[in-house]
C-alpha positions as CSV (number, residue, x, y, z in Angstrom):
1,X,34.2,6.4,-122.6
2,X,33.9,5.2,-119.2
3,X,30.3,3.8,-118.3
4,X,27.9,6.5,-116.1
5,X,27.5,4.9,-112.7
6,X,24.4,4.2,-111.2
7,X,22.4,6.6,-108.9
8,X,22.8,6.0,-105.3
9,X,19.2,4.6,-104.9
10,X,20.3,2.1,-107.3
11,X,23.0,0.4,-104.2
12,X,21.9,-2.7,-102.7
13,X,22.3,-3.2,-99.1
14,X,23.0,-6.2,-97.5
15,X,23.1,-7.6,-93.7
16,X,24.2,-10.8,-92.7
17,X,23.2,-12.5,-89.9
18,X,22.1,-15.4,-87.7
19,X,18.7,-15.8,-86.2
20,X,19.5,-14.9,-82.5
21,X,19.0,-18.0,-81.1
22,X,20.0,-18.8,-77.7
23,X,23.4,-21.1,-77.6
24,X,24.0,-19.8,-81.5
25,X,24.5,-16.1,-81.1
26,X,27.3,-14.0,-78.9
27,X,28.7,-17.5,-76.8
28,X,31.5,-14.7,-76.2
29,X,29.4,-13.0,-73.7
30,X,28.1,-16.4,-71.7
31,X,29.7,-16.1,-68.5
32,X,28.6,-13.3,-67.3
33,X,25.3,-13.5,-69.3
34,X,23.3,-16.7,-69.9
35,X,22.6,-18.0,-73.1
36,X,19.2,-16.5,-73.4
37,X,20.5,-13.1,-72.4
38,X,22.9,-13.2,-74.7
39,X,20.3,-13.7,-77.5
40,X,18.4,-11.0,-76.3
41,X,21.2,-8.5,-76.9
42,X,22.1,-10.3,-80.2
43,X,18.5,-9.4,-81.2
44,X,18.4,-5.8,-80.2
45,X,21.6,-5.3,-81.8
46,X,20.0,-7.1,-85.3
47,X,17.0,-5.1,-85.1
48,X,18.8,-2.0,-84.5
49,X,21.2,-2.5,-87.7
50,X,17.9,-3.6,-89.9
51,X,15.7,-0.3,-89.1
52,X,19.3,1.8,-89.4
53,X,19.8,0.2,-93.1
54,X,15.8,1.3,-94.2
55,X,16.8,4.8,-93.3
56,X,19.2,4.4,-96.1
57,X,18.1,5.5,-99.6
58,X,19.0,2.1,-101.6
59,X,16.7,0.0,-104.5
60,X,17.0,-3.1,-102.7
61,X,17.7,-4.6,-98.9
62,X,18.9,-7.9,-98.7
63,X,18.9,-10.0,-95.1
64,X,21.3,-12.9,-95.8
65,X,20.0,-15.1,-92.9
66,X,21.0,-18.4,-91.1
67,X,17.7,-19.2,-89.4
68,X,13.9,-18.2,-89.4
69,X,12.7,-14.5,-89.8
70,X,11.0,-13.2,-86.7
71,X,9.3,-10.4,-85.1
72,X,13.0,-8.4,-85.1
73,X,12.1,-8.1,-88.9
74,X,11.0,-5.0,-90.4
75,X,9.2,-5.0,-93.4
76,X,11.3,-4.1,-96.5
77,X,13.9,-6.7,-96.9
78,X,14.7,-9.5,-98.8
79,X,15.4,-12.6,-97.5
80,X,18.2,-15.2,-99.1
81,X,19.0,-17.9,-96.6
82,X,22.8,-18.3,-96.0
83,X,24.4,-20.9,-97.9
84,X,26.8,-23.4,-95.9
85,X,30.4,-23.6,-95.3
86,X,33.3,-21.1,-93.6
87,X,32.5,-17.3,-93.1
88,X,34.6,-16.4,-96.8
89,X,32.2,-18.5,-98.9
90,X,29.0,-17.3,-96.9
91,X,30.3,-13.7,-97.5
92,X,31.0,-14.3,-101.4
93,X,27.5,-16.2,-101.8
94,X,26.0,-12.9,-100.5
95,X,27.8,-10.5,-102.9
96,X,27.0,-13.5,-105.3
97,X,23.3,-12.7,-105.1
98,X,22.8,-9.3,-106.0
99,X,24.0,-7.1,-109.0
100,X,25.6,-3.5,-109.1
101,X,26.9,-2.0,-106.2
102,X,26.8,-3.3,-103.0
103,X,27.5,-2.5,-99.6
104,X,27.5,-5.6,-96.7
105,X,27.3,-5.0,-92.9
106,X,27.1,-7.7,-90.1
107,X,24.6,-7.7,-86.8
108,X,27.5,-7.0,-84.4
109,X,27.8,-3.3,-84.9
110,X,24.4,-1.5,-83.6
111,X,25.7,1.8,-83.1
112,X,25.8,1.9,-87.3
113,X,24.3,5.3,-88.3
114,X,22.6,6.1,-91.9
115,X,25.2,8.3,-92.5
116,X,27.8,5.9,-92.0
117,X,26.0,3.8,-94.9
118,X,25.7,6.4,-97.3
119,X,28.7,5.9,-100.0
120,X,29.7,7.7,-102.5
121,X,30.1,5.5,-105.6
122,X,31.7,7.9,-107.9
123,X,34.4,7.9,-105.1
124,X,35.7,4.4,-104.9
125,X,35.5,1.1,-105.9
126,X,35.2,-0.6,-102.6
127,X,34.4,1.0,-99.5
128,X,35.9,-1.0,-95.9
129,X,35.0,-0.3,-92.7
130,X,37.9,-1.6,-89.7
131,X,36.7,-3.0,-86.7
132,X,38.7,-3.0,-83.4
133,X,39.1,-6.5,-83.4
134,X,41.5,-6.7,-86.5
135,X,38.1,-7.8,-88.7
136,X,35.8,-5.3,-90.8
137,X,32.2,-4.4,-89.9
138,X,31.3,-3.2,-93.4
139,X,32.6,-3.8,-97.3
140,X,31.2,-2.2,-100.6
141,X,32.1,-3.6,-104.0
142,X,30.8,-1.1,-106.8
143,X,31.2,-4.5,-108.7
144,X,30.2,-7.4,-106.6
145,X,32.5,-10.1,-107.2
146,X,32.8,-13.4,-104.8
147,X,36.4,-13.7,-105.9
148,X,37.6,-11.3,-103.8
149,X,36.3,-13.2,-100.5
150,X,37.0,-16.6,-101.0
151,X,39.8,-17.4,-99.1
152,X,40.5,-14.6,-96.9
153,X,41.1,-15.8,-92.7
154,X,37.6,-15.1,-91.2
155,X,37.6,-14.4,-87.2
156,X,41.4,-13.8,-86.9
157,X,43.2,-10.7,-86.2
158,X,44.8,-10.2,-89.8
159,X,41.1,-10.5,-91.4
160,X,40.6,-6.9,-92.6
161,X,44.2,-6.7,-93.2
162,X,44.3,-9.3,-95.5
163,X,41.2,-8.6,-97.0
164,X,42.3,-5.0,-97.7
165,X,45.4,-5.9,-99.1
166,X,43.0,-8.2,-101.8
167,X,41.1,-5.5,-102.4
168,X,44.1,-3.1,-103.3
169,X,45.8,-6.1,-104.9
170,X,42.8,-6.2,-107.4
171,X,43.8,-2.7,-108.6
172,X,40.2,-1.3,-106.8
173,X,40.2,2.2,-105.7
174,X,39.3,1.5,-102.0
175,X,38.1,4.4,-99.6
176,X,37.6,3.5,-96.1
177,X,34.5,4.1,-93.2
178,X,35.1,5.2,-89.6
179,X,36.7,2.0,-87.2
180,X,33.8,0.6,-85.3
181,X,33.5,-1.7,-82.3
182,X,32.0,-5.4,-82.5
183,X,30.2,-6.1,-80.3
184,X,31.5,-10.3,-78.7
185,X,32.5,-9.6,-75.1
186,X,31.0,-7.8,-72.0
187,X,33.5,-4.8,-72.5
188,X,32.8,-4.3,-76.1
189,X,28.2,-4.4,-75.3
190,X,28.7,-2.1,-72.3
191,X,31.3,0.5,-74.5
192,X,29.1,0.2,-77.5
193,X,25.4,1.1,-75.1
194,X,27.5,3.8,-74.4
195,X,28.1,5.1,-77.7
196,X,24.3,4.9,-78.9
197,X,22.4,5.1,-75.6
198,X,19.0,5.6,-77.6
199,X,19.4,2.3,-79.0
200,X,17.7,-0.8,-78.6
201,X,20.8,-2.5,-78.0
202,X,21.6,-0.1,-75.2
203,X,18.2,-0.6,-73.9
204,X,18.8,-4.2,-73.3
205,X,22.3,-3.7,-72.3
206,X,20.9,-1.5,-69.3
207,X,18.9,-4.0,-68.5
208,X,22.0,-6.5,-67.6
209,X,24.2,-3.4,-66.1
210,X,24.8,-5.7,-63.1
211,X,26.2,-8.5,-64.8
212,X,27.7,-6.5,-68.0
213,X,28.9,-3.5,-66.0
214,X,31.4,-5.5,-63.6
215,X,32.8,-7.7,-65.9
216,X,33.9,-4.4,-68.2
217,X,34.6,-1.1,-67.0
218,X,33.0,-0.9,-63.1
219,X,29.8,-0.2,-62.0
220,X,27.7,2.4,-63.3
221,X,29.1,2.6,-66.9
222,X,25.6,1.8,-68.0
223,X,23.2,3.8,-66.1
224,X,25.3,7.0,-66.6
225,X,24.8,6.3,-70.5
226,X,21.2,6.4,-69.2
227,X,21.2,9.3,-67.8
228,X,22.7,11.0,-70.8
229,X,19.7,10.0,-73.2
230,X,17.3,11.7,-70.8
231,X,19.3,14.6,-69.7
């Protein structure tokens, strides 16, 4: 008799990220932003993703962090500090921490909805969700298990792909989330303010139009995002 699986408030959800320290956090936008500015979106993006996941029915929220906690923080998480080494290891440490099933996001993706977050358990065995880049923004594993990380390319354009193909290879049912956009140059911030203008994220985006805007797709991408939320 297969073993009843656990409610959905039973998930844990996890983020992973780095204290948005400037010179640390989105180099990939430094020129046209400076470092500082560059934190400052690294931030809104963070906090956005942090209030999106307590919308979320789940038992537990997890921030596996590189750095100090700060006034981005919501109350209602868990911290575990980040354990050393490549991307694949910090990743599996993460799913190492926690018990039942588990869904992981990053900071990069602030345009993350609740719905987007809500998986179905009794569906799959690992959820994915593709970014643009060739990477993934998201992975579930109804059974954590670090095995299935360790070793995989981090930060290249076969990433997800190979991942994937791990997952599959471990005989999981995998059922996949909508393709999202990282957010690492000035095309990607000024294309994701677009698609959630009410964010924080697009907030400060707005706020570096001039230098985001030119470097992307022309003058006035931003402000016309703008003038959508307040139509």
């Amino acid at each position: 008799m297969t073993a009843a699986l656990p409610p959905q408030s039973a998930n844990t959800l996890i983020v992973i990220a780095k204290q948005p320290v400037p010179g640390r956090v989105k180099t990939r936008l430094v020129p046209p932003c400076t470092h500082e500015q560059a934190a400052a979106l690294a931030e809104a993006a963070l906090a956005d993703t942090l209030h999106t996941i307590l919308m979320v029915p789940a038992a537990r929220r997890v921030l596996v962090l590189e750095g100090e906690p700060g006034s981005w923080l919501p109350s209602g998480f868990e911290i575990v500090r980040q354990c050393s080494g490549p991307l694949d290891e910090r990743l599996a440490s993460a799913f190492a921490a926690v018990d039942g099933p588990a869904l992981l996001v990053g900071m990069d993706t602030p345009q993350v909805t609740s719905g987007l977050l809500t998986v179905d358990w009794q569906a799959a065995d690992a959820w994915f969700g593709p970014a643009t880049d060739g990477g993934f923004w998201a992975l579930g594993l109804r059974v954590p298990d670090p095995a299935l990380l360790r070793g995989v390319p981090m930060s290249t354009p076969s990433t997800g792909a190979v991942q994937r193909a791990r997952l599959l290879a471990a005989g999981l049912r995998v059922a996949y989330l909508p393709q999202l956009r990282d957010v690492d140059t000035a095309a990607d911030a000024v294309a994701v303010a677009r698609e959630a203008p009410q964010s924080r994220f697009a907030a400060r985006a707005r706020m570096l139009a001039g230098l985001l805007s030119p470097a992307s797709t022309g003058e006035g991408a931003l402000t016309e995002g703008a003038h959508r939320e307040t139509a």
